[in-house]
Backbone as a printed PyTorch tensor [residue, N CA C, xyz], in Angstrom:
tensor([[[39.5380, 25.7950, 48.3820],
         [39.5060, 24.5620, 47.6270],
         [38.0650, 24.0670, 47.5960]],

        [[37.5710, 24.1960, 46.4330],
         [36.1510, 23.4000, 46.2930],
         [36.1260, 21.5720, 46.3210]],

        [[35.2760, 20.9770, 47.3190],
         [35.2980, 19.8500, 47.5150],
         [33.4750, 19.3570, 47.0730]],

        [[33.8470, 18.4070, 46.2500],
         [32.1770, 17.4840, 45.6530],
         [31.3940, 17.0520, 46.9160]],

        [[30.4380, 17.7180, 47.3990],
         [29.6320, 16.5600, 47.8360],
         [28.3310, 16.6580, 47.3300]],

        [[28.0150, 16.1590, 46.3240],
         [26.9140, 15.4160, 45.5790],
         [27.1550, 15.6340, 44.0440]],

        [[26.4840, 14.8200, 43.0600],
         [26.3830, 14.9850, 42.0910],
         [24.7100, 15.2050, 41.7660]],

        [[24.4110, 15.8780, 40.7270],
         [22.8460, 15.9030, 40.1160],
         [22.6010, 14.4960, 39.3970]],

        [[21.7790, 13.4860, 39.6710],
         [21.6270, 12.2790, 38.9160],
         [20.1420, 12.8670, 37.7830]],

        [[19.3380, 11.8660, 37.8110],
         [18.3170, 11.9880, 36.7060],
         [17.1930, 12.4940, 37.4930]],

        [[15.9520, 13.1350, 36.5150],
         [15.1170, 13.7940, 36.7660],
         [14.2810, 12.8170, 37.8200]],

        [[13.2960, 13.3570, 38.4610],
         [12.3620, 12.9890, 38.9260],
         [10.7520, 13.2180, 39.1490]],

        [[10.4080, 13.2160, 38.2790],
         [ 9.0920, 13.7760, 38.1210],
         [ 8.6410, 14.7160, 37.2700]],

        [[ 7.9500, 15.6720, 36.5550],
         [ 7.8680, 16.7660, 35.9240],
         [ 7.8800, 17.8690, 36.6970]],

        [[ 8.3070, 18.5870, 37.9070],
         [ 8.2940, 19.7150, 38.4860],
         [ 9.6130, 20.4400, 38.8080]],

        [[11.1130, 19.7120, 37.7830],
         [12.1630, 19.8890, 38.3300],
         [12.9910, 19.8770, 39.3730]],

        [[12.4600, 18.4610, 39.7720],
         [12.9680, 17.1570, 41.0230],
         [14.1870, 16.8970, 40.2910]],

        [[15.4230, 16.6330, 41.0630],
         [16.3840, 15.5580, 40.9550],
         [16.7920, 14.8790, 41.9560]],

        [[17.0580, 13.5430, 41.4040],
         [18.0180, 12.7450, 42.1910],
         [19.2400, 13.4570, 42.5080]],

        [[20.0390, 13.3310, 43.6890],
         [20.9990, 13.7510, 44.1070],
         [21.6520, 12.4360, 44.3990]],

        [[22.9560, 12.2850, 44.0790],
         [23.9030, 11.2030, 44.7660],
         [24.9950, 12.3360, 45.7530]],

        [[24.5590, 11.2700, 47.2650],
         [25.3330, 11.9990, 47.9680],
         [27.1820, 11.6250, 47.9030]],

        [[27.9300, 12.9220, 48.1720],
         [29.3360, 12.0970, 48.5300],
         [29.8360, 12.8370, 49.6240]],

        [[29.2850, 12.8010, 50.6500],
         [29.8180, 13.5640, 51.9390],
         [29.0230, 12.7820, 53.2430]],

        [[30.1110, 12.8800, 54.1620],
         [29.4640, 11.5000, 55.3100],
         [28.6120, 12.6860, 56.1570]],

        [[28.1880, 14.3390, 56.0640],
         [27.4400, 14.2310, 56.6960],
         [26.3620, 15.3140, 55.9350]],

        [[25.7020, 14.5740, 55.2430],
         [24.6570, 14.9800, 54.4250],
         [23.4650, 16.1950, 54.9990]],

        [[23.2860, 15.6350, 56.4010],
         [22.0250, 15.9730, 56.9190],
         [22.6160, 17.6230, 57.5140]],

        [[23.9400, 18.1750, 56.7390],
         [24.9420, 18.9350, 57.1310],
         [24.6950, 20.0740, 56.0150]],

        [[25.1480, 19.5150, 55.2620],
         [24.9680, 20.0150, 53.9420],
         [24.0870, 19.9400, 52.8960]],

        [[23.0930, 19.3740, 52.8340],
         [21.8580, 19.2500, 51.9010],
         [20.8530, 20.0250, 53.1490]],

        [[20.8540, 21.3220, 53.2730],
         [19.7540, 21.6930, 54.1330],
         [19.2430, 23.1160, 53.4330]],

        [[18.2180, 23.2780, 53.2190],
         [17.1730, 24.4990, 52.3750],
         [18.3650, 25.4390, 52.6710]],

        [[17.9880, 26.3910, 51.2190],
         [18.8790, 27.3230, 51.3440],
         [20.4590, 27.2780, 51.1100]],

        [[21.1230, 26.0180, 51.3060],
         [22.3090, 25.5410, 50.6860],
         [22.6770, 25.9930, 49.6310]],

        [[23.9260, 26.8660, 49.4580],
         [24.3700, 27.0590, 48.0970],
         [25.6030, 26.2610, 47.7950]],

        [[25.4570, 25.4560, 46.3620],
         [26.4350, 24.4640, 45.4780],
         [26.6410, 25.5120, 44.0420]],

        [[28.4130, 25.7400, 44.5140],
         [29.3580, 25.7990, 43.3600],
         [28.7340, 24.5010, 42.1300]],

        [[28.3790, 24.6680, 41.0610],
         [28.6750, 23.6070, 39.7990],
         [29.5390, 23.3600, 39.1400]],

        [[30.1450, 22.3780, 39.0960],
         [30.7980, 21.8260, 37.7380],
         [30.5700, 20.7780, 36.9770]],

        [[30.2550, 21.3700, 35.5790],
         [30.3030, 20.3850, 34.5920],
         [31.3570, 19.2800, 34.0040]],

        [[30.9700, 17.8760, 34.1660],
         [31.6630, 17.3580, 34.2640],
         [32.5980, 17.2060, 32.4710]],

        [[33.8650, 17.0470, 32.3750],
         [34.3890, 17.2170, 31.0140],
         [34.1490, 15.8490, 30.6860]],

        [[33.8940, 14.7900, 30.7180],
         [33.4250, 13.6590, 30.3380],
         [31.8260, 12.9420, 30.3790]],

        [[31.3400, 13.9350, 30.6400],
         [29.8170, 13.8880, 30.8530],
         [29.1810, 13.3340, 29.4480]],

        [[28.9620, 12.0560, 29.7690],
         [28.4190, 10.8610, 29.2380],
         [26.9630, 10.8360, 28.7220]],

        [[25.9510, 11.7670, 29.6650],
         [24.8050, 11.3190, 29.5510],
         [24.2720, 12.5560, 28.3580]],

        [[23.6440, 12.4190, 27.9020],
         [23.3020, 13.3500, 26.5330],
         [22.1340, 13.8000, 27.1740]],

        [[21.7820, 14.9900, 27.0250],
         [20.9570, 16.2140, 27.7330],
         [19.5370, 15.8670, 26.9740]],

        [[18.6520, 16.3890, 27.5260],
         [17.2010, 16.1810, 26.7940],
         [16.9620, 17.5460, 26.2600]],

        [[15.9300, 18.0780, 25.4100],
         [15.5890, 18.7920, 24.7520],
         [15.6060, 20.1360, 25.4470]],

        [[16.3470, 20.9720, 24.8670],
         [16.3770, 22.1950, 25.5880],
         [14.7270, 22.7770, 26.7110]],

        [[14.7270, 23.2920, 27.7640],
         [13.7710, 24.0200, 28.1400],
         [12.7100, 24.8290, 27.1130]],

        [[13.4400, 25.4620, 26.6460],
         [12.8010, 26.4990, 25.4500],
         [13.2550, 26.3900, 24.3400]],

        [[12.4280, 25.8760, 23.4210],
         [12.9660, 25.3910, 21.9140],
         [13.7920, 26.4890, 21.6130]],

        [[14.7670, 26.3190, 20.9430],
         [16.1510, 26.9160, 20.1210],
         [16.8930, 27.6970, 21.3740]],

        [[16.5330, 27.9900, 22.7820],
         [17.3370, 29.0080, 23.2590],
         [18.6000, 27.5060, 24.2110]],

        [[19.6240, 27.9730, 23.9790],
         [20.8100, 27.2380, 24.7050],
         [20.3100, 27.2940, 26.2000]],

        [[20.8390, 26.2470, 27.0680],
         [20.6900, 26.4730, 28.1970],
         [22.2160, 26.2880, 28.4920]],

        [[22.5370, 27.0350, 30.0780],
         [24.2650, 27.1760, 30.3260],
         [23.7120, 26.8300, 32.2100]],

        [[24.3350, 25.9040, 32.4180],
         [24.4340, 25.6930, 34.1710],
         [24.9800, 26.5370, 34.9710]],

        [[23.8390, 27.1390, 35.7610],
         [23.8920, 28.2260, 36.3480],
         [25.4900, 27.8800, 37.5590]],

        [[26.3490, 28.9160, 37.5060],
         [27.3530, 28.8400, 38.4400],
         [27.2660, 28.1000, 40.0360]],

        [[26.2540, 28.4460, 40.3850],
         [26.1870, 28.4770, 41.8910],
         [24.5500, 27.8690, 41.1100]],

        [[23.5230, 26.9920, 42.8940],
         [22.5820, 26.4510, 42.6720],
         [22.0700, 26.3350, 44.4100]],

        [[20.8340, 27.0160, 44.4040],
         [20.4250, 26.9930, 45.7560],
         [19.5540, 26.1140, 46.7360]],

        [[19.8160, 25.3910, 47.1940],
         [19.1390, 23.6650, 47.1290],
         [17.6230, 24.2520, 48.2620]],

        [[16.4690, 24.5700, 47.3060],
         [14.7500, 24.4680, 47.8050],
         [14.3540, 23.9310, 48.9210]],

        [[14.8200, 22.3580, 48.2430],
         [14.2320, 21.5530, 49.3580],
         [15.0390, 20.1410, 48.8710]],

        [[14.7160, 19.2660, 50.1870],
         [14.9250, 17.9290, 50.1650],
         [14.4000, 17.1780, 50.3620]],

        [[14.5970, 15.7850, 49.9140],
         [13.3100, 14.7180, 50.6220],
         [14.1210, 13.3340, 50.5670]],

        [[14.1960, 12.5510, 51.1760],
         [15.1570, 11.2820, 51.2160],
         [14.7810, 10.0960, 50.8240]],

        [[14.8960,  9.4510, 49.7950],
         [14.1380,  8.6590, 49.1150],
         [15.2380,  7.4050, 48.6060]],

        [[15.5640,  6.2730, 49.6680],
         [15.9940,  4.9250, 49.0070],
         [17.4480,  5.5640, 49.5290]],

        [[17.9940,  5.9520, 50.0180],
         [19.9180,  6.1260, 50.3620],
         [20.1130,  7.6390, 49.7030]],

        [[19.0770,  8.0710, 48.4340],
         [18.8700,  9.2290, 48.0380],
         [18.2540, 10.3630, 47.9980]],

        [[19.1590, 11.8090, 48.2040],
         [18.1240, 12.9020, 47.7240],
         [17.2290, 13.0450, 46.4270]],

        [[16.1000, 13.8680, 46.8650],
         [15.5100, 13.8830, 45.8100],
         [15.7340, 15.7410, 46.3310]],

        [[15.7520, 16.0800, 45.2270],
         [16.0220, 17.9510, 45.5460],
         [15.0030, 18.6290, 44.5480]],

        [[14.8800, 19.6640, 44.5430],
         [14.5120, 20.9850, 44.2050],
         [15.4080, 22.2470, 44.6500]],

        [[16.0410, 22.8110, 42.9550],
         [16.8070, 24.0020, 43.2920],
         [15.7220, 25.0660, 43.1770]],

        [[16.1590, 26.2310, 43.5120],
         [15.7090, 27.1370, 43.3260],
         [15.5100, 27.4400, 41.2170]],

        [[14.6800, 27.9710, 41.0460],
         [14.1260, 28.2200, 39.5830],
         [14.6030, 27.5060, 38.7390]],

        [[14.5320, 25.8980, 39.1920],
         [14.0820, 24.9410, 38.1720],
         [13.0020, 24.1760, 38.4370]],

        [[12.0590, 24.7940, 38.2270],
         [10.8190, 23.8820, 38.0600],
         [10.1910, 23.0220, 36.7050]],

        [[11.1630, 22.8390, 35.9830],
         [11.0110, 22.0110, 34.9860],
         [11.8080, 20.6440, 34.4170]],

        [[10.8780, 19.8660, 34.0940],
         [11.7620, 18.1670, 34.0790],
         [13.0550, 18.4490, 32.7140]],

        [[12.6200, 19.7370, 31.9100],
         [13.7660, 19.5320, 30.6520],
         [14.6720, 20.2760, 31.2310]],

        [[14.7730, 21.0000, 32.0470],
         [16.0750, 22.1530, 32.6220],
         [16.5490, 21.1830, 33.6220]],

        [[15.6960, 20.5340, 34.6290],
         [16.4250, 19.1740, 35.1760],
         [17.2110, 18.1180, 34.5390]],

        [[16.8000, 18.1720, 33.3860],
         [17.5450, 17.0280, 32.8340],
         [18.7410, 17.6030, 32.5000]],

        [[18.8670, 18.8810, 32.2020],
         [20.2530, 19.4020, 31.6890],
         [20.9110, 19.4570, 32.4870]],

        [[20.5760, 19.4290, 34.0340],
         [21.9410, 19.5090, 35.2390],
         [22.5020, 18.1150, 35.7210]],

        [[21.8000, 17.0210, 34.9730],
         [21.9090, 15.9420, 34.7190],
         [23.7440, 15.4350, 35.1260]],

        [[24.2140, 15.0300, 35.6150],
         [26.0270, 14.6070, 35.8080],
         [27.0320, 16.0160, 36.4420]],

        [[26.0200, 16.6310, 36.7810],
         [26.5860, 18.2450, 37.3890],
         [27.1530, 17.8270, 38.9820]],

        [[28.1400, 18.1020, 39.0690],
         [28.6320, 17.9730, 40.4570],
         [28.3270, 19.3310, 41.3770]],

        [[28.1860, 19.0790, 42.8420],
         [27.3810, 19.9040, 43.6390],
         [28.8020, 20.0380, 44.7470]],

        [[29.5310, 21.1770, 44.5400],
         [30.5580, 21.7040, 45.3620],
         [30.2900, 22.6790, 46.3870]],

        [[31.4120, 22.3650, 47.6420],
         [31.1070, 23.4520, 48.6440],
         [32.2120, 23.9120, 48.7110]],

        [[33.0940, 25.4490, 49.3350],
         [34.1350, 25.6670, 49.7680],
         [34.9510, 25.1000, 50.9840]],

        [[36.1410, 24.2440, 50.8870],
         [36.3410, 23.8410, 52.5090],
         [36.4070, 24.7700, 53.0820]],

        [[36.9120, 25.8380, 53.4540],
         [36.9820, 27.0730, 54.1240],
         [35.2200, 27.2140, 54.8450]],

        [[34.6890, 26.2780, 54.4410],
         [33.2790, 26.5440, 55.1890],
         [32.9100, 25.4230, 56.1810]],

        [[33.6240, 24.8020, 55.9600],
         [33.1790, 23.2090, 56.6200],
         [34.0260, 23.1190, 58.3180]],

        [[33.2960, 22.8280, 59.0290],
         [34.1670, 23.0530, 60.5830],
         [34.7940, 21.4610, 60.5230]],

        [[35.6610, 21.6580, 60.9380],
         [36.5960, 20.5270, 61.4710],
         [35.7440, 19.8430, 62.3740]],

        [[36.1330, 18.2350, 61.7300],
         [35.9380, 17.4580, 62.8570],
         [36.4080, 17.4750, 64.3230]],

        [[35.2860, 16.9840, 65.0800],
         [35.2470, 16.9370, 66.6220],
         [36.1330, 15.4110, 67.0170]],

        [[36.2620, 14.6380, 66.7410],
         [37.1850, 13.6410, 66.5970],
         [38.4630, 13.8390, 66.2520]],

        [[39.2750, 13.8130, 67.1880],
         [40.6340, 14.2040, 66.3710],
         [41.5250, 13.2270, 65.7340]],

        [[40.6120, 11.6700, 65.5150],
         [41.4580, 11.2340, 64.6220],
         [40.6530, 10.6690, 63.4810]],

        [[39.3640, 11.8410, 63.3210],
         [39.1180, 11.7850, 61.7150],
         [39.6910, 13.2990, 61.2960]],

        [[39.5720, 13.0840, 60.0870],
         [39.8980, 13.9040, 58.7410],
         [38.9760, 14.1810, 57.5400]],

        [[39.3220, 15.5870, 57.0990],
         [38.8290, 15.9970, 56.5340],
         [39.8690, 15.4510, 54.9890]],

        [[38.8090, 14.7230, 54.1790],
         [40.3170, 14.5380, 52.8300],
         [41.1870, 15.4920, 52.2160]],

        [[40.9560, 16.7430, 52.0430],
         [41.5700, 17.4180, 51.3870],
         [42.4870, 18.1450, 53.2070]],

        [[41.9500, 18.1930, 53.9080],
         [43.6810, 18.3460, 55.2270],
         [44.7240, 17.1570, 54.5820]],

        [[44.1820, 16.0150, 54.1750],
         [45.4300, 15.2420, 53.9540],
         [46.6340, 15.0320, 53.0200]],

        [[45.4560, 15.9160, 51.2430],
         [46.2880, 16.1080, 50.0670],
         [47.5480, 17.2240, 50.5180]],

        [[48.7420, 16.1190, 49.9680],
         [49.7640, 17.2100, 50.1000],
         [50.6240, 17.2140, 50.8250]],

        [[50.2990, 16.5510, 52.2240],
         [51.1400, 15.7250, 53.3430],
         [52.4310, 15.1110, 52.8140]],

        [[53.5740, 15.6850, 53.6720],
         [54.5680, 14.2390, 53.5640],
         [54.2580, 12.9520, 54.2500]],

        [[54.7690, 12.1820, 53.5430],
         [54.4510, 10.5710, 54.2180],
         [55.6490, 10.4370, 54.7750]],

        [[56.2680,  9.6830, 56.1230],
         [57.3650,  9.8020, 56.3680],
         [57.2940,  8.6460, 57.0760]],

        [[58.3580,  7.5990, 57.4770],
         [58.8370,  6.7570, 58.8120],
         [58.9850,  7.4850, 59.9070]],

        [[58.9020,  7.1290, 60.7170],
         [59.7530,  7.5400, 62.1920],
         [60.4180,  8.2490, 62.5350]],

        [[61.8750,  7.4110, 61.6080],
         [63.0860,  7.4630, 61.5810],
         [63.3610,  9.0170, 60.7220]],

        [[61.9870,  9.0570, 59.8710],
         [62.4220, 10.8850, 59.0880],
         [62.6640, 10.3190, 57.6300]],

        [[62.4090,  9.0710, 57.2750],
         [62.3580,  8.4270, 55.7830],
         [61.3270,  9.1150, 55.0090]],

        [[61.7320, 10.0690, 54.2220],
         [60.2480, 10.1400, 53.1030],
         [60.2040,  9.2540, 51.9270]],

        [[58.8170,  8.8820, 52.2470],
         [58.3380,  7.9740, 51.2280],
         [57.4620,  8.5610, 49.8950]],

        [[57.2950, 10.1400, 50.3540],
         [56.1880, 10.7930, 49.2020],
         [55.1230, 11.6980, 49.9720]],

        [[54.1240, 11.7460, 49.2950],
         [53.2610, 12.9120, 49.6910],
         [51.9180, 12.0770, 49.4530]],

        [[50.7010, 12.6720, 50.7690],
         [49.6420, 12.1120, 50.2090],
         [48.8610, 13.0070, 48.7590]],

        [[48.6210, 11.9370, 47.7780],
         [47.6380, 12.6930, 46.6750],
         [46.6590, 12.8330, 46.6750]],

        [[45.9430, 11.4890, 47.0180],
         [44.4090, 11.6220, 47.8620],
         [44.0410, 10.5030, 48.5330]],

        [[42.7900, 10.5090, 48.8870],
         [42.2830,  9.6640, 49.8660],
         [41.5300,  8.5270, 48.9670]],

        [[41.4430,  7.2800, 48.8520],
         [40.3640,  6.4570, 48.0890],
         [39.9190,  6.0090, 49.4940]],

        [[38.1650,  5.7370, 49.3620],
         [37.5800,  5.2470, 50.0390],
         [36.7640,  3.9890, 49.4170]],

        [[37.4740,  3.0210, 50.4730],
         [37.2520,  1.3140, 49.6020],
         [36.0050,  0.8470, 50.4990]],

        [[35.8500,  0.1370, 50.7110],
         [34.7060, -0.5120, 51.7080],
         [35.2500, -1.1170, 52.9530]],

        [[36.5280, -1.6930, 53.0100],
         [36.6840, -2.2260, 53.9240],
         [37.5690, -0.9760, 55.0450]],

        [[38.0990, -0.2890, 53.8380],
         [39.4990,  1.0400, 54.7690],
         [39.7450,  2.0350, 54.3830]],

        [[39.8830,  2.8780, 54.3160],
         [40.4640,  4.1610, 53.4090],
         [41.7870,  3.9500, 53.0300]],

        [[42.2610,  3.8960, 51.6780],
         [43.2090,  3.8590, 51.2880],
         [44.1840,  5.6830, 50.9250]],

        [[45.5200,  5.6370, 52.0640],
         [46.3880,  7.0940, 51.2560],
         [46.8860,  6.5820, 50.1450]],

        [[46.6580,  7.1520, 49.0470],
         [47.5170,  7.3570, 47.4640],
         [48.0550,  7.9310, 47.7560]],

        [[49.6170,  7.0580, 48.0090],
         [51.0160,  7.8270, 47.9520],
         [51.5920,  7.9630, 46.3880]],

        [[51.9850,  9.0190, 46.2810],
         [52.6570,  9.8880, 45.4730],
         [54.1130,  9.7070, 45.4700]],

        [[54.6700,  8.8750, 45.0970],
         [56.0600,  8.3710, 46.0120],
         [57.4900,  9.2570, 45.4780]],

        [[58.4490,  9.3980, 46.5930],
         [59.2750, 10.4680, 46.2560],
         [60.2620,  9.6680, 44.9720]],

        [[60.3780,  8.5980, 44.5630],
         [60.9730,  8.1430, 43.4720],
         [60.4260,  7.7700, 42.0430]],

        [[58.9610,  8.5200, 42.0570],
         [58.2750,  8.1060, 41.2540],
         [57.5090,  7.0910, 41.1940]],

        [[56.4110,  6.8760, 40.3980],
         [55.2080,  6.1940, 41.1000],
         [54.3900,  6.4680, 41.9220]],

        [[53.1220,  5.7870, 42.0350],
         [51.8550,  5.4960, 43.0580],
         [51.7630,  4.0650, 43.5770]],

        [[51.9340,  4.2850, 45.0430],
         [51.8270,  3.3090, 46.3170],
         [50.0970,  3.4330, 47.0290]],

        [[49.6430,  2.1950, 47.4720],
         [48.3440,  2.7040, 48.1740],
         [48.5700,  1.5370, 49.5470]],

        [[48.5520,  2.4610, 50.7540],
         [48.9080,  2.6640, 51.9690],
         [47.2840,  2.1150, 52.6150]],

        [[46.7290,  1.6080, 53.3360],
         [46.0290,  1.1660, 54.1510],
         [45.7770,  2.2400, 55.3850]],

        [[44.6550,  3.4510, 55.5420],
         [44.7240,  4.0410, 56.7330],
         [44.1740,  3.4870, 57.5250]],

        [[44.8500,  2.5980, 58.2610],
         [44.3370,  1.7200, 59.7730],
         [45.3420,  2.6990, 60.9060]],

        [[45.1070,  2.8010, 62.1790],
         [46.0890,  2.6990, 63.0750],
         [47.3530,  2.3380, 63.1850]],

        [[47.4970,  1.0180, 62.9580],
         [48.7000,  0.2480, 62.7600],
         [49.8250,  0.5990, 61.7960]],

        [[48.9600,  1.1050, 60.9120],
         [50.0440,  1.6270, 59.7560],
         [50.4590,  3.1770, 59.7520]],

        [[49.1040,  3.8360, 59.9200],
         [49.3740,  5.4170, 59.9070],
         [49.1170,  5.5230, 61.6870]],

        [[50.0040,  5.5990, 62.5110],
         [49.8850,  5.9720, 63.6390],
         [49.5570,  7.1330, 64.5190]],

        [[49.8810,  7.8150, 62.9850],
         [50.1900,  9.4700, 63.6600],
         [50.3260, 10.1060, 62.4680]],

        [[48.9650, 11.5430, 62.5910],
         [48.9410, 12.5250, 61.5830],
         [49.0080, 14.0510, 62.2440]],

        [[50.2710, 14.3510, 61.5410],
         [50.5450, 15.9150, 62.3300],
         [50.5520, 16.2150, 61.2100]],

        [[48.8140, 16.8490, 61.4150],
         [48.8180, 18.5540, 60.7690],
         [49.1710, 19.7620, 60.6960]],

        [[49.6440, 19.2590, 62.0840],
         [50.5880, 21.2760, 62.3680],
         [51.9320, 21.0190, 61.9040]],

        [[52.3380, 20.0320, 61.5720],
         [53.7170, 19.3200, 61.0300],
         [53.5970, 19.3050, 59.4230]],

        [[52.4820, 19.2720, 58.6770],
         [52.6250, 19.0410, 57.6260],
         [52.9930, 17.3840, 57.1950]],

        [[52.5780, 16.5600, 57.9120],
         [53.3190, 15.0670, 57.3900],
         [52.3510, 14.0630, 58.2590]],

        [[52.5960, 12.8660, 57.9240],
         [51.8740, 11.4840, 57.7660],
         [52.9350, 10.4500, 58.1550]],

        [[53.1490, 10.2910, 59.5160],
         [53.7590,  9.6540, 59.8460],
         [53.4690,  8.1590, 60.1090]],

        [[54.0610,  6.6400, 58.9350],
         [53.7760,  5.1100, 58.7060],
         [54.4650,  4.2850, 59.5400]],

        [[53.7480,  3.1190, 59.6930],
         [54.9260,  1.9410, 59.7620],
         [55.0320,  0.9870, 59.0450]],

        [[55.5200,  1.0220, 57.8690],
         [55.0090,  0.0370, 56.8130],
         [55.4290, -1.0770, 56.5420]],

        [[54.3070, -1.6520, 56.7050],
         [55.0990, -3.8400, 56.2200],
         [55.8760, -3.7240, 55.8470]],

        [[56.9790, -4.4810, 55.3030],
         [58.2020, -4.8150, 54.2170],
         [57.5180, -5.1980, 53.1340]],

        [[57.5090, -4.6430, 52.1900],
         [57.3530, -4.4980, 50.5550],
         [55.9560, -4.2430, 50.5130]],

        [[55.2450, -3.6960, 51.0600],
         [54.1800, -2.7280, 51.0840],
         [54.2790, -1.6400, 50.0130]],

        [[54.8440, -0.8610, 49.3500],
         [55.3570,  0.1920, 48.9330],
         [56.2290, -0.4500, 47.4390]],

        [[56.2370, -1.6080, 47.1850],
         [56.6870, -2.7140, 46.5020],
         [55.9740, -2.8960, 45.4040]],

        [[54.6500, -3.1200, 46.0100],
         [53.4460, -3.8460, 45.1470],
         [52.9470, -2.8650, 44.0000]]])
């Protein structure tokens, strides 16, 4: 399963610099020389490309992208891939998302964090053995991580991952065991 952590933002300079927006809590993990990122182009990609590299020849985003170097600038990378040294071929990777394989990523040392995609897919259950649905994914709000339940009667519920509510996650179980307010699942 390929998981995003970063996107390509806008150029930076004329030497085929980009901004990188990170989306992975441990960056200093994965943005390191030599790094290879799966690409995908995004199907709603908004930002309109600048002038090809080489007048009339198409440019196509290379599959895979081998991250040069890094430099940390304001909450952001600033990168260099491998053989783009130019601000118009930078601009074309412009809204490109920067994927890794989970199958590569070691499990957390904390055993009561998570990796988001261990959680897609989970039954959500009571106690008692009530299913309420499956997790779909994880939103991360500012104050909590919210599970998007997938609910077994149809519909989307969003669950609060605090302690209190999700007490207990068995992965070797396959399920997400709640205790949920009264009409939590309502709203």
């Amino acid at each position: 399963m390929l998981l995003v952590v970063g996107q390509i933002g806008k150029p930076h300079g004329i030497r085929g610099e980009v901004s990188v927006v990170v989306r992975t809590d441990e960056p200093e993990e994965r943005f390191v020389p030599g790094s290879v990122f799966v690409t995908e182009v995004p199907r709603d990609r908004r930002v309109s490309t600048g002038p090809a590299a080489v007048p009339g020849v198409k440019f196509d985003v290379p599959k895979q992208l081998v991250l040069e170097s890094i430099r940390w600038h304001q909450g952001r990378g600033i990168a260099v891939f491998e053989n783009i040294y130019d601000r118009n071929v930078a601009e074309e990777l412009r809204g490109v998302f920067l994927q890794v394989d989970s199958d590569e990523l070691t499990p957390p040392d904390d055993p009561d964090e998570f990796h988001d995609h261990q959680l897609v897919g989970l039954r959500v259950e009571s106690a008692d053995g009530t299913l309420h649905g499956s997790v779909e994914r994880i939103e991360h709000a500012p104050s909590s991580d919210l599970i998007v339940l997938k609910k077994a009667d149809g519909g989307r519920a969003l669950i609060p991952f605090v302690s209190a509510i999700v007490p207990t996650v068995d992965l070797a179980g396959g399920r997400v065991i709640v205790d949920l307010p009264e009409g939590l699942l309502d709203l």
